[in-house]
C-alpha positions, 0 to 999 in steps of 0.5 A: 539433066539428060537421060541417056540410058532410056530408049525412045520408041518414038518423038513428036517436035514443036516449035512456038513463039510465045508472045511477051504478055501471053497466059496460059498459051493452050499448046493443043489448041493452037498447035495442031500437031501436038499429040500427033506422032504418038496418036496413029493407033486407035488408043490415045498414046501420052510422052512421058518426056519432054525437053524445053528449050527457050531463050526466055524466061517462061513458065509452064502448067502441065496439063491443066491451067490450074496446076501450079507453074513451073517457072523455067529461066532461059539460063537453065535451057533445056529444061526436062520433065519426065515420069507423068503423062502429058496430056496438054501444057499451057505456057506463060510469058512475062518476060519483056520479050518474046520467046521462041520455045522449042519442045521435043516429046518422047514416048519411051520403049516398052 
């Protein structure tokens, strides 16, 4: 579901590839401009949203490896979380195949 009514005052991509077999993939680990767009003032800044696209099924923990997972199939890409600060995501593949996961973040106006 797309929310279109919101104006984003700014937005930060990524884009992985999530290996067949991996577990709770730590994005602000191995990703080093995760965060980066929305972290230029002296206050750390969360998105609120996020879009997930990938062409295989993943599951996704927000925050904290032990959140429950969000499973998300590739059939029901995008995928939108929104409404809570994301501060880390840790991603899972066991789907057989590797997947490219592609993330779009936003910060919403004030």
């Amino acid at each position: 579901m797309n929310d279109y009514n919101n104006t984003f005052e700014e937005y930060e991509n990524i884009e992985f590839t999530l290996n067949d077999g991996q577990s709770d993939y730590d994005l602000d680990a191995q990703e080093s401009d995760f965060l980066s767009a929305f972290n230029q003032e002296s206050q750390p800044r969360y998105p609120t949203y996020v879009h997930i696209r990938t062409n295989q099924t993943i599951s996704v923990k927000i925050n904290s490896t032990s959140n429950n997972s969000i499973t998300i199939p590739s059939t029901d890409s995008p995928f939108e979380i929104k409404g809570l600060k994301i501060r880390n995501m840790y991603f899972s593949n066991s789907s057989g195949n590797s997947s490219t996961v592609r993330l779009l973040f936003f910060i919403p106006s004030v």
